[in-house]
C-alpha positions in Angstrom: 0.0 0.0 0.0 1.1 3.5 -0.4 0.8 5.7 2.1 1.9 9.0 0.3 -1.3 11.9 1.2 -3.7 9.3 2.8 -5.4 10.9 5.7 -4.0 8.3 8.8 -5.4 8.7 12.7 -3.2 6.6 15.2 -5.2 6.9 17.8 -2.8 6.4 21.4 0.3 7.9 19.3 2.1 8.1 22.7 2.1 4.9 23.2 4.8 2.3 22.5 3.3 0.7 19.2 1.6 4.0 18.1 4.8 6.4 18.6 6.8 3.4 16.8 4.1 3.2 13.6 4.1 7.0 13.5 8.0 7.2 12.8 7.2 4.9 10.2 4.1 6.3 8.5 5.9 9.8 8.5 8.9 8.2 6.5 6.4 6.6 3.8 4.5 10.4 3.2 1.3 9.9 5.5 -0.4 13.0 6.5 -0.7 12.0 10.2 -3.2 12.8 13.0 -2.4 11.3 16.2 -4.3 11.6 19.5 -2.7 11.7 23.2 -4.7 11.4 26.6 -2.8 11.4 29.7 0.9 12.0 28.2 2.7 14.0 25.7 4.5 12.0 22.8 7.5 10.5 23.3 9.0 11.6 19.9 8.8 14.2 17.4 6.9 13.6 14.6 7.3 15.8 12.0 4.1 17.2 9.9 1.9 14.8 12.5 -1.1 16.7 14.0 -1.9 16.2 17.4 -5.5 16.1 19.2 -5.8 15.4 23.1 -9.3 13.2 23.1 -10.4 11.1 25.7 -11.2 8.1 24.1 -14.3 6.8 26.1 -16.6 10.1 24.7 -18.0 9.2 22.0 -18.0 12.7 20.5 -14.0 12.8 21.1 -13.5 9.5 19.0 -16.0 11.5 16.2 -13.8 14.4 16.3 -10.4 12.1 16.3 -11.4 9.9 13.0 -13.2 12.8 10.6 -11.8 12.8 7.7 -9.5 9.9 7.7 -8.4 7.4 5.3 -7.2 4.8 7.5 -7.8 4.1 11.1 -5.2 2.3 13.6 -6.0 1.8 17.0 -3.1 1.4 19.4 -4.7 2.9 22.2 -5.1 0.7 25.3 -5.0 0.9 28.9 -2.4 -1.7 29.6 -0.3 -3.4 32.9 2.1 -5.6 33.9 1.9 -8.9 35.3 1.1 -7.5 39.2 -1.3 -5.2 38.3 -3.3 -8.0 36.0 -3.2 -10.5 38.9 -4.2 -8.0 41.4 -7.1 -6.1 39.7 -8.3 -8.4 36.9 -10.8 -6.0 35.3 -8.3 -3.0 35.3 -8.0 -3.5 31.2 -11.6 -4.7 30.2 -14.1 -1.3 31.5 -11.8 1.8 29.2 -11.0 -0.6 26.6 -14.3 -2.0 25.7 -15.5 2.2 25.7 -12.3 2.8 24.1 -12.7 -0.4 21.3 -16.5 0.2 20.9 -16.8 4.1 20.6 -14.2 3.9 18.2 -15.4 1.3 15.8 -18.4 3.3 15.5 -17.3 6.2 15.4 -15.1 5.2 12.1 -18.1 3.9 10.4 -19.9 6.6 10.9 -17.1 8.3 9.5 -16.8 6.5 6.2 -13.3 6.0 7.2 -11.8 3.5 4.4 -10.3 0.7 6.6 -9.9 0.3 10.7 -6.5 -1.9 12.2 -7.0 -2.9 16.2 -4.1 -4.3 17.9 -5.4 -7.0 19.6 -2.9 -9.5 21.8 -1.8 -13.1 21.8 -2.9 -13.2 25.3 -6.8 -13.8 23.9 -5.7 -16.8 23.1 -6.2 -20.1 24.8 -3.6 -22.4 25.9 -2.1 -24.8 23.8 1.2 -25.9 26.0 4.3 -26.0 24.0 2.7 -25.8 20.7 2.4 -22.2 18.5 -1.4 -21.1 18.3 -3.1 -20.8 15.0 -5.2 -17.8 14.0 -8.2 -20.2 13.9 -7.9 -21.2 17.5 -8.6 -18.3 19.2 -12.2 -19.7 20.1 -11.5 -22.8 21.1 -11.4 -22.3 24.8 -11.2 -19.5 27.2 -7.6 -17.5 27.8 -5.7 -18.1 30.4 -6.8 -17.8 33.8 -4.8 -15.1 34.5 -5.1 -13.3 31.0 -9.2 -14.2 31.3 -11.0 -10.8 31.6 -8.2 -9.1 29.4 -8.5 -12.0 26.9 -12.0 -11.9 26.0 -12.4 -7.7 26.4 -10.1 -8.4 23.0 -12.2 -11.2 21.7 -14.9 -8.9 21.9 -13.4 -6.0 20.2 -12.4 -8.8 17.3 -16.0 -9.7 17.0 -16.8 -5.9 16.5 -14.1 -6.0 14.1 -15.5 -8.9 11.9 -19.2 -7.6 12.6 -18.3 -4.3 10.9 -16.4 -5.9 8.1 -19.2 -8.4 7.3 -22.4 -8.3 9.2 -23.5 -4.9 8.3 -24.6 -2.6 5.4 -21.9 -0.3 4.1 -18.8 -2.4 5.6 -16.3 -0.8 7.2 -13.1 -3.1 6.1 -11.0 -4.1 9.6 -7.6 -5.6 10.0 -7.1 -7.2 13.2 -3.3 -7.6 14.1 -2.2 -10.4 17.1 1.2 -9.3 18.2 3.1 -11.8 20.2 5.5 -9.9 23.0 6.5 -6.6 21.3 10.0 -4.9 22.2 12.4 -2.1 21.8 12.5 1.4 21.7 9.7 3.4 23.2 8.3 0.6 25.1 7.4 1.0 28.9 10.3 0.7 31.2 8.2 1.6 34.6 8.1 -1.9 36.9 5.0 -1.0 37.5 3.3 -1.5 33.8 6.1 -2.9 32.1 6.7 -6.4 30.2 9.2 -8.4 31.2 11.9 -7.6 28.2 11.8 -4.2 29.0 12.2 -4.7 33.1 15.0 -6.6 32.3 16.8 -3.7 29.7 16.1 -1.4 32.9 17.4 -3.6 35.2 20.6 -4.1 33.3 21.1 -0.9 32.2 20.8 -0.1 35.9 23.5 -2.9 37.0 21.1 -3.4 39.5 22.5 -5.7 42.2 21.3 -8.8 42.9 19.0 -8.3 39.9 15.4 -9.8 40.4 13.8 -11.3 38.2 10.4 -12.5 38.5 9.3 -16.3 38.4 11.4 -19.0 37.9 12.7 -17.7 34.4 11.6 -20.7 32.6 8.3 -18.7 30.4 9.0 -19.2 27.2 7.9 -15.9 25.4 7.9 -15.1 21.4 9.6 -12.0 21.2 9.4 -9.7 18.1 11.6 -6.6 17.5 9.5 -3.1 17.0 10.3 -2.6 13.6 9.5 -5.7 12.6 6.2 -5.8 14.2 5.5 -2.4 12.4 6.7 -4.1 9.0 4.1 -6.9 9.3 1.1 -4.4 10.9 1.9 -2.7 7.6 1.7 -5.5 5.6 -1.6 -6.8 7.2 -3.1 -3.7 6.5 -2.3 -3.3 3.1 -4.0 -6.9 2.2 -6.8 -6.6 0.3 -9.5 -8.8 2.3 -12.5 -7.5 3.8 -11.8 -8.8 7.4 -8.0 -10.6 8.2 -7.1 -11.5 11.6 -3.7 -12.4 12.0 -0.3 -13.1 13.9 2.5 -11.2 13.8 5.4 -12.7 15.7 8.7 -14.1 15.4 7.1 -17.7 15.1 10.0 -19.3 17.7 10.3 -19.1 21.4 13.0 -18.1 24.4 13.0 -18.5 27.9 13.1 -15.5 30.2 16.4 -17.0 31.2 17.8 -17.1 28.0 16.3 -13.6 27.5 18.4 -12.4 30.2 21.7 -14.0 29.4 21.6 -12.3 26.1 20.8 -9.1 27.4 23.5 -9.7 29.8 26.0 -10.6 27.5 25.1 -7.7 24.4 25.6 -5.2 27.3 28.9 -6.7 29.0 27.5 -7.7 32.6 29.4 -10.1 33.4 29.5 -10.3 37.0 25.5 -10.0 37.7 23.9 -11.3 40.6 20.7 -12.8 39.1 18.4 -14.0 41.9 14.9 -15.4 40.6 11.8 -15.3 43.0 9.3 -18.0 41.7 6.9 -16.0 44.5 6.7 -13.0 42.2 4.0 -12.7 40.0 4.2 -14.2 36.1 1.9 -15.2 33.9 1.3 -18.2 31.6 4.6 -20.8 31.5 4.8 -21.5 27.7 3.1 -18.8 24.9 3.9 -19.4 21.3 2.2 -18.3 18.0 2.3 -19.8 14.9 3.6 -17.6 11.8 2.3 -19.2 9.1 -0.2 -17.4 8.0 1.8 -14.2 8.0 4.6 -15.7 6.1 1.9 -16.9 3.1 -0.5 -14.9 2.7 1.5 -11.3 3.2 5.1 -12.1 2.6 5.9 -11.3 6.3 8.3 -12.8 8.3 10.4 -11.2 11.0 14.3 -10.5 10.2 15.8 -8.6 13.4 17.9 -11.5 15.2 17.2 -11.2 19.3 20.7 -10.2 19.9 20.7 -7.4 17.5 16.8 -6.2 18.5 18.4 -6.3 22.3 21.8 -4.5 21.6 18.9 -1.9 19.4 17.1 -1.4 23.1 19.5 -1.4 24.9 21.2 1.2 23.3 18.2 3.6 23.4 17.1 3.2 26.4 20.6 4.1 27.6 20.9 7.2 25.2 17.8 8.9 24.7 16.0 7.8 28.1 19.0 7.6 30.9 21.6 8.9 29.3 23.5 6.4 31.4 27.2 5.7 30.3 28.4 2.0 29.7 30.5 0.8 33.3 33.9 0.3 32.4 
């Protein structure tokens, strides 16, 4: 697809995935709108207009999508592992105002074509094996993911409802990311993932360095740009409705994680100390690339080592400013 002129809202452009897709969409000629809620956006995104909307008023998600082309919706209230376990419901009440009003809103709109990030987490278990993009219904999510699992479910169903259920279709792309990392991503303990905890933590030579769980999980890991590529690709297929995984398609385990992390960023003599009483979440998550890899062309390039060393690197230069321990 080309993206030169068209009229593109990333709604949550602050965000992680949205400040990431606007860097791109800016190099490929978009004319960009972007909204922000609570914080200002982390980079500078030349051209790129900016509205502050509240997503969960319907007549802020009207003003945020008139006159656009394309829609993608990155905005989310997300958490980390603690704050899921603690307050199950903490993701489902905004999003499902934030998913719905929005939805509407862009077919009201006659916006051309709507992309939600939804989340490997909707998925249900399947032990060691990678999920398929047909299995998301074949059982609830994991316990712990359960409220957050199906508030995406539902927001898919929207999805294929306005893409096929209704008069005047509104064409939707629904993306499933596995675990998304690298620059811009949330380095606060108290909301972030576990790849970016453990960049802070070594970046912080933190001593002993905690790590939560056993270190075991096995997580699919995809580098930002990557993710973006295949977002981009999804979106620029010509179906109706497409749901779809974007991931790496192979697995690590938190402790392999942290030794390369360790080892791109020279710390030899850590003190890792694992606390299997800290909260984690599901032991083995994989996602099948298949689909991805046939029916867009899309496969993720950017080795883990060289998507770390990429982190790593920013997070100490642009957020820290932290020099390298000699």
């Amino acid at each position: 697809m080309d993206f030169t002129g068209k009229n593109v809202l990333i709604a949550g452009g602050a965000g992680f995935i949205g400040t990431n897709l606007a860097l791109a969409l800016a190099g490929r000629g978009a004319r960009l709108r972007l909204t922000v809620h609570d914080k200002p956006l982390q980079a500078a995104i030349p051209g790129a207009e900016v509205i502050s909307a509240d997503l969960r008023r319907p007549e802020d998600c009207a003003r945020a999508v008139q006159g656009m082309d394309l829609v993608f919706l990155c905005a989310a209230h997300t958490s980390g592992a603690a704050v899921i376990r603690a307050t199950p419901l903490v993701h489902v009440t905004p999003n499902v105002l934030i998913n719905t009003l929005m939805l509407e809103a862009a077919h009201r709109a006659g916006v051309g074509r709507f992309c939600f990030v939804s989340s490997g987490a909707a998925y249900p278990p399947t032990g060691d094996r990678p999920v398929a993009e047909d299995e998301m219904f074949d059982g609830d999510p994991h316990e712990v993911y359960f409220a957050a699992g199906w508030m995406k479910r539902y927001a898919e169903i929207l999805c294929r409802t306005y893409a096929e259920k209704i008069a005047r279709p509104l064409p939707c792309v629904v993306v499933r990311p596995s675990n998304v990392y690298g620059p811009y991503d949330k380095f606060d303990f108290a909301v972030s993932h576990v790849t970016a905890a453990l960049v802070r933590r070594v970046v912080e030579r933190q001593s002993p360095l905690e790590v939560w769980g056993t270190g075991e999980d096995i997580r699919d890991l995809i580098y930002v740009d990557d993710f973006i590529e295949g977002l981009l690709a999804a979106v620029a297929a010509e179906q109706p409705y497409l749901a779809v995984n974007i991931c790496a398609g192979q697995g690590h385990s938190v402790k392999q994680i942290l030794q390369t992390i360790l080892k791109v960023d020279g710390y030899d003599r850590a003190d890792v100390r694992y606390d299997p009483s800290r909260p984690s979440t599901i032991p083995v998550r994989l996602m099948d690339n298949s689909l991805a890899r046939e029916q867009l062309g899309f496969e993720a390039r950017t080795p883990l080592e060289e998507g770390l060393r990429r982190t790593l690197a920013w997070y100490r230069n642009k957020r820290l400013r932290i020099p390298l321990p000699r």
